[in-house]
C-alpha positions as CSV (number, residue, x, y, z in Angstrom):
1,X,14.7,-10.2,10.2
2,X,17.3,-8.1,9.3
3,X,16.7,-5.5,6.8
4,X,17.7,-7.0,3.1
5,X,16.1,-10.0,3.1
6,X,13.7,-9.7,0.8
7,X,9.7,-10.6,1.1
8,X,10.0,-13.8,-0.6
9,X,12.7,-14.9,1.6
10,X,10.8,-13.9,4.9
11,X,8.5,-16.3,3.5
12,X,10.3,-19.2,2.9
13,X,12.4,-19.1,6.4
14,X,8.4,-18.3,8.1
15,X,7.4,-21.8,5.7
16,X,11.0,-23.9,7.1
17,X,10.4,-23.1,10.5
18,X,6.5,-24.2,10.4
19,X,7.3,-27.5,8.3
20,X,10.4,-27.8,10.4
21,X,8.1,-28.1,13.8
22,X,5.3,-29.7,12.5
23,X,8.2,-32.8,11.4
24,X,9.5,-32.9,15.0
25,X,5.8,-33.4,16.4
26,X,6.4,-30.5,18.7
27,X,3.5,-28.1,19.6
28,X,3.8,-23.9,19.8
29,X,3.2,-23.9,23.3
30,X,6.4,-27.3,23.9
31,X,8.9,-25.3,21.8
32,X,8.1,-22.4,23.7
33,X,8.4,-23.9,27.5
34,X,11.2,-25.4,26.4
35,X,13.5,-22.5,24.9
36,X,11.7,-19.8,27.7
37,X,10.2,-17.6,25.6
38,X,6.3,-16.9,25.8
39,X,4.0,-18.6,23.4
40,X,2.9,-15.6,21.3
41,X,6.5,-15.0,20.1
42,X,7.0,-17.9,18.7
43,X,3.4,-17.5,16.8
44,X,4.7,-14.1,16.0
45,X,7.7,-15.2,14.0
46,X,5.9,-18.0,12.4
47,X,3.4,-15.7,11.0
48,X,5.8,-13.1,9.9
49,X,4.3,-10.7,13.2
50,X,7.9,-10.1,14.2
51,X,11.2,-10.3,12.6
52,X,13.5,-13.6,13.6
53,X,17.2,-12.6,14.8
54,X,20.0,-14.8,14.2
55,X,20.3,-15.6,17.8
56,X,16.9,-16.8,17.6
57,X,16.9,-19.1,14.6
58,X,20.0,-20.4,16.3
59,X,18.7,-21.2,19.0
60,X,15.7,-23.0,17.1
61,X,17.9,-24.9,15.1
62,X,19.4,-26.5,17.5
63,X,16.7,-27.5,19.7
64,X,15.2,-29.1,16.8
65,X,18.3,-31.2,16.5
66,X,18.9,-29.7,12.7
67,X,23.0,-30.3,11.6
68,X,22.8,-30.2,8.7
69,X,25.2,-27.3,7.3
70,X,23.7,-26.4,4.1
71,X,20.4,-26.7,5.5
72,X,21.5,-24.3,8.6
73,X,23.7,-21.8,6.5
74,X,20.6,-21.2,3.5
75,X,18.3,-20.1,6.6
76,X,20.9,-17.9,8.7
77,X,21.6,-16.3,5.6
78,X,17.8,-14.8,5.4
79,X,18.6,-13.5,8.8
80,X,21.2,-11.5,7.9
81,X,20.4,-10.5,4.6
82,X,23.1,-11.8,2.8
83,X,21.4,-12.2,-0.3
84,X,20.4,-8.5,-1.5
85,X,17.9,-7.8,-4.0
86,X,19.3,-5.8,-6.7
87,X,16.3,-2.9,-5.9
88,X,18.3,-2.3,-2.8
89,X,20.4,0.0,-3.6
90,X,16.8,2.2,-4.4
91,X,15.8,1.6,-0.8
92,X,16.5,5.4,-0.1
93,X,14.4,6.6,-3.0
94,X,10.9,4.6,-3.1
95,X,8.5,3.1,-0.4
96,X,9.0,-0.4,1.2
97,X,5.7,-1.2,-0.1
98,X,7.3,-0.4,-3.8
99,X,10.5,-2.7,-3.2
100,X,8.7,-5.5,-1.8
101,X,6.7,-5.6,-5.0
102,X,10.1,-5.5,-7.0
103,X,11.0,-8.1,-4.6
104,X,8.1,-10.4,-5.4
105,X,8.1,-9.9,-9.2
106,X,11.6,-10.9,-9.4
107,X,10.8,-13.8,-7.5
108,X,7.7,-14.9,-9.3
109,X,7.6,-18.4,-11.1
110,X,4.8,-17.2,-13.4
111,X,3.1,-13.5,-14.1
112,X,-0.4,-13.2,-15.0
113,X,-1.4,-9.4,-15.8
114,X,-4.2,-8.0,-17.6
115,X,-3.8,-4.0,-18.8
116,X,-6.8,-1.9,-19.9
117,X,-5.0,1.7,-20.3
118,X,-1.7,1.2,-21.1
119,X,1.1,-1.2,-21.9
120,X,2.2,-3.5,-19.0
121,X,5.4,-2.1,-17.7
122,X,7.7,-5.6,-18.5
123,X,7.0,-5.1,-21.7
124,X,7.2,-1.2,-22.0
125,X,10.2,-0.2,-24.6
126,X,12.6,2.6,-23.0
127,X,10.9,5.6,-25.5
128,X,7.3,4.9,-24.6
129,X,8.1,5.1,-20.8
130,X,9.6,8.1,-21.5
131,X,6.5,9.4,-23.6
132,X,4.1,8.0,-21.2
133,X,5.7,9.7,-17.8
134,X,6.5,12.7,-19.4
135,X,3.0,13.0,-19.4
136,X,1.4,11.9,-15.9
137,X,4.8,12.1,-13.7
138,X,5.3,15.6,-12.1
139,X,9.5,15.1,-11.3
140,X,11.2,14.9,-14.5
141,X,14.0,14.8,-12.6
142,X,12.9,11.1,-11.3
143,X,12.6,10.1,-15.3
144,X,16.0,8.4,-15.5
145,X,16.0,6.3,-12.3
146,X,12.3,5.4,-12.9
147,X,13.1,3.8,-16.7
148,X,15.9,2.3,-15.4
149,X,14.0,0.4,-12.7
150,X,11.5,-0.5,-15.4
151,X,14.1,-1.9,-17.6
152,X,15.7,-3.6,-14.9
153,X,12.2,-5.5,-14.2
154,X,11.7,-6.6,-17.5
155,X,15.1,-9.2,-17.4
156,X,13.3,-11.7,-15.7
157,X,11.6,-12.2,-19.3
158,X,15.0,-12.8,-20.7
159,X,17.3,-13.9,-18.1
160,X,18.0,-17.8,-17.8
161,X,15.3,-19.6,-16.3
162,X,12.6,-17.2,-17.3
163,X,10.2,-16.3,-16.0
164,X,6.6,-17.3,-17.5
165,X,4.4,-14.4,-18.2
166,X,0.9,-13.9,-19.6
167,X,-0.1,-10.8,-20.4
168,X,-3.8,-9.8,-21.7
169,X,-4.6,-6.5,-23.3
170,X,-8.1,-4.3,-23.8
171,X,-7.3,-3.2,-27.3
172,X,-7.7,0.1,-26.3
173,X,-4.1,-0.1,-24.9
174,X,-2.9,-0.5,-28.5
175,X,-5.0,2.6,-30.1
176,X,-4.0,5.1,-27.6
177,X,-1.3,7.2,-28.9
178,X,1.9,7.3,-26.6
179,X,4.5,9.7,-27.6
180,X,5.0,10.2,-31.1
181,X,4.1,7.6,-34.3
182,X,7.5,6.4,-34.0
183,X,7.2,5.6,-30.9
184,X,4.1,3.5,-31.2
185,X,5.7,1.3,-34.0
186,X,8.6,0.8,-32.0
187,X,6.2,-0.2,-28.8
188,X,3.6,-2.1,-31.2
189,X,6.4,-3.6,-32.9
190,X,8.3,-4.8,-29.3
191,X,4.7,-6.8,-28.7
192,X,5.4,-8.7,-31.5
193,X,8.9,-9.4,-30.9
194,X,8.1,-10.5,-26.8
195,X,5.5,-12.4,-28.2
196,X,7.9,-14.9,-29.7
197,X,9.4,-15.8,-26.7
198,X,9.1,-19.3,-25.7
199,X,7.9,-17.9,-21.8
200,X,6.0,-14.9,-23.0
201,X,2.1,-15.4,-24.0
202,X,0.4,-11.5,-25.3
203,X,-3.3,-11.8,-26.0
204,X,-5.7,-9.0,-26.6
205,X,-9.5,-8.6,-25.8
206,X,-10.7,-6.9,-28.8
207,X,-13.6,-4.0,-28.7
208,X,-16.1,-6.5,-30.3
209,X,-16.1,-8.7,-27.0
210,X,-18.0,-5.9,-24.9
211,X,-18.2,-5.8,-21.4
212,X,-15.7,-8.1,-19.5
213,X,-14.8,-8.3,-16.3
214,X,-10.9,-6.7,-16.6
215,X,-13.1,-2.6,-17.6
216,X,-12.9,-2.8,-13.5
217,X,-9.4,-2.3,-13.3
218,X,-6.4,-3.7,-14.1
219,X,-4.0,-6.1,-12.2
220,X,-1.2,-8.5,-12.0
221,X,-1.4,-11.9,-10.4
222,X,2.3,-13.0,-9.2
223,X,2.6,-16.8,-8.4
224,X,5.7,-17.3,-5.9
225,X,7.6,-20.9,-6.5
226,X,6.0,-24.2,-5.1
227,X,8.8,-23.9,-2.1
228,X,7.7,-20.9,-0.8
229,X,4.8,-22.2,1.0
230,X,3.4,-25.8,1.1
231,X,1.0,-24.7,-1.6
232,X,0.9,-22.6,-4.6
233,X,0.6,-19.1,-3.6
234,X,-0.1,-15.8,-5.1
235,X,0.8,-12.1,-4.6
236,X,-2.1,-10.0,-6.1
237,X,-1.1,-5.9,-7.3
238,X,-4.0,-3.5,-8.4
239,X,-2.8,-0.3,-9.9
240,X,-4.7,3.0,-8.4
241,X,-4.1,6.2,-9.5
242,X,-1.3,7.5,-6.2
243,X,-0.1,3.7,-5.8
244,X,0.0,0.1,-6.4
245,X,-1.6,-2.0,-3.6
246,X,-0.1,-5.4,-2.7
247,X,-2.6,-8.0,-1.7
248,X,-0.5,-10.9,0.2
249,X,-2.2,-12.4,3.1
250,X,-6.2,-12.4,1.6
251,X,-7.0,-16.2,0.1
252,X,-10.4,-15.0,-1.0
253,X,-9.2,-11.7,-3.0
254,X,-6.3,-13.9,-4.5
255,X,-8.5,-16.1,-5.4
256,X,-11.1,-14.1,-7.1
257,X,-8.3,-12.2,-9.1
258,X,-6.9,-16.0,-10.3
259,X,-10.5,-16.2,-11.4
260,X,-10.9,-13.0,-13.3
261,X,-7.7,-13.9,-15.0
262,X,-9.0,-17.3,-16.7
263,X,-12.3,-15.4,-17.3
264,X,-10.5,-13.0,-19.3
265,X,-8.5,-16.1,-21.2
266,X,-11.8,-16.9,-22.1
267,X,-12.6,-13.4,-24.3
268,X,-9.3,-12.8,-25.3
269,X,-7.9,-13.5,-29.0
270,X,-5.7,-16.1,-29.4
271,X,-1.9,-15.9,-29.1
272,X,-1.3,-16.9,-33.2
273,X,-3.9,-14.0,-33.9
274,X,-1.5,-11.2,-32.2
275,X,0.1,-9.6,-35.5
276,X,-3.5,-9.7,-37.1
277,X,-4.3,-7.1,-34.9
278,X,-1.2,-5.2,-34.6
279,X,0.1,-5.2,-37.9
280,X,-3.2,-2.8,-39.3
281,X,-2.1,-0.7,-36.5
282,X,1.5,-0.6,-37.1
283,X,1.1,0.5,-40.8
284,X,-1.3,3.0,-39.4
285,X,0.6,4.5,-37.0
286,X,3.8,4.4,-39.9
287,X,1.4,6.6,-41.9
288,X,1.0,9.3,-39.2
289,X,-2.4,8.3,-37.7
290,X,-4.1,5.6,-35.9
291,X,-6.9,4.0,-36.7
């Protein structure tokens, strides 16, 4: 696969060529006598074990008998990377691992994410990133790429065709002081604004509900679009203190992280009760002090 096509892509070309044998009736082991390559490479490329060249999908299509040109020219694009991610032009400064979640997140059809320390990053305004890496982050000198990857991320809330988002909060994230008062009214005040949006749910689990299952950590579930794969599908992330691991090919973690998710719908406030609990807070805050 060349390099540019994003994660999300590699998925969908892996999903076309699967769908695209299993319609023709042909077996792993006939396409491969036929086209003389071994067996285990054309496993490999339908399991994402090795990249597909051009030449390759060619070659593919055509033994498959597939003229159609729009059909053709939407998966040769994925092998050259026509369609660029706009996170590529950070490939020199952060991890693959880092751009593929960028990748997926842009990608997503629906975010779930629960937060127990701080607020989630899509909904972060641009002075309490600031106040928050100023200070955990050790480069100050990384400060204004960083927020301007962070900002970046947050248009899919916004853009057309929207992504949906639910977002649930311990309500310890709203009573630790980020930054100065100011800040915290403008970020508690953001909440309420993001809240309005027709794609945008923000609940919060308040301190009376006790032990729930999110005080393990927190996490984002990412649902990819139906078309990816022949089923729904999920990308899970867990934040850790050096890095962000990406969970992608594990049905059973996936799942139980889906589950949490709902669990934690279950302790949550409603979404109509957000500016009960914000509001206090906000004219605490404005007075120099939270509660």
């Amino acid at each position: 696969m060349a390099q540019g096509a994003t994660p999300v892509e590699q998925r969908r070309l892996r999903a076309e060529l699967r769908r695209i044998r299993d319609e023709s009736g042909r077996t792993q082991k006939v396409v491969a006598e036929a086209l003389g390559w071994s067996i285990s490479k054309v496993i490999r490329m339908e399991t994402g074990a090795v990249d597909v060249s051009t030449s390759d999908l060619m070659a593919l299509l055509s033994y498959y008998g597939i003229d159609d040109p729009g059909r053709k020219d939407a998966l040769l694009a994925i092998t050259r990377g026509d369609r660029k991610g706009w996170w590529e032009q950070y490939r020199s400064h952060y991890p693959q691992r880092f751009l593929n979640f960028l990748a997926y997140e842009d990608a997503a059809a629906q975010v779930r994410q629960f937060t127990g320390l701080m607020v989630p990053g899509l909904l972060q305004t641009e002075e309490y990133i600031r106040a928050l890496w100023r200070g955990v982050m050790v480069d100050p000198a990384r400060f204004d790429r960083g927020v301007a990857v962070r900002l970046r991320r947050q248009e899919i809330l916004t853009r057309e065709n929207a992504t949906k988002a639910q977002f649930i909060l311990d309500e310890a994230v709203l009573h630790r002081w980020v930054g100065s008062p100011d800040v915290m009214v403008g970020q508690l005040s953001h909440l309420k604004d993001m809240a309005e949006l027709p794609n945008v749910s923000i609940r919060v689990i308040p301190f009376a509900a006790g032990v729930h299952p999110g005080m393990l950590g927190s996490f984002s579930v990412l649902e990819l679009p139906s078309d990816v794969e022949d089923v729904d599908d999920y990308v899970v992330v867990l934040e850790d203190q050096t890095r962000d691991v990406l969970i992608r090919d594990d049905p059973e973690i996936k799942s139980k992280y889906v589950e949490i998710f709902y669990q934690l719908e279950e302790v949550a406030c409603p979404e109509n009760e957000l500016h009960k609990i914000i509001d206090p807070m906000i004219d605490s805050f404005q007075k120099g002090a939270p509660q």
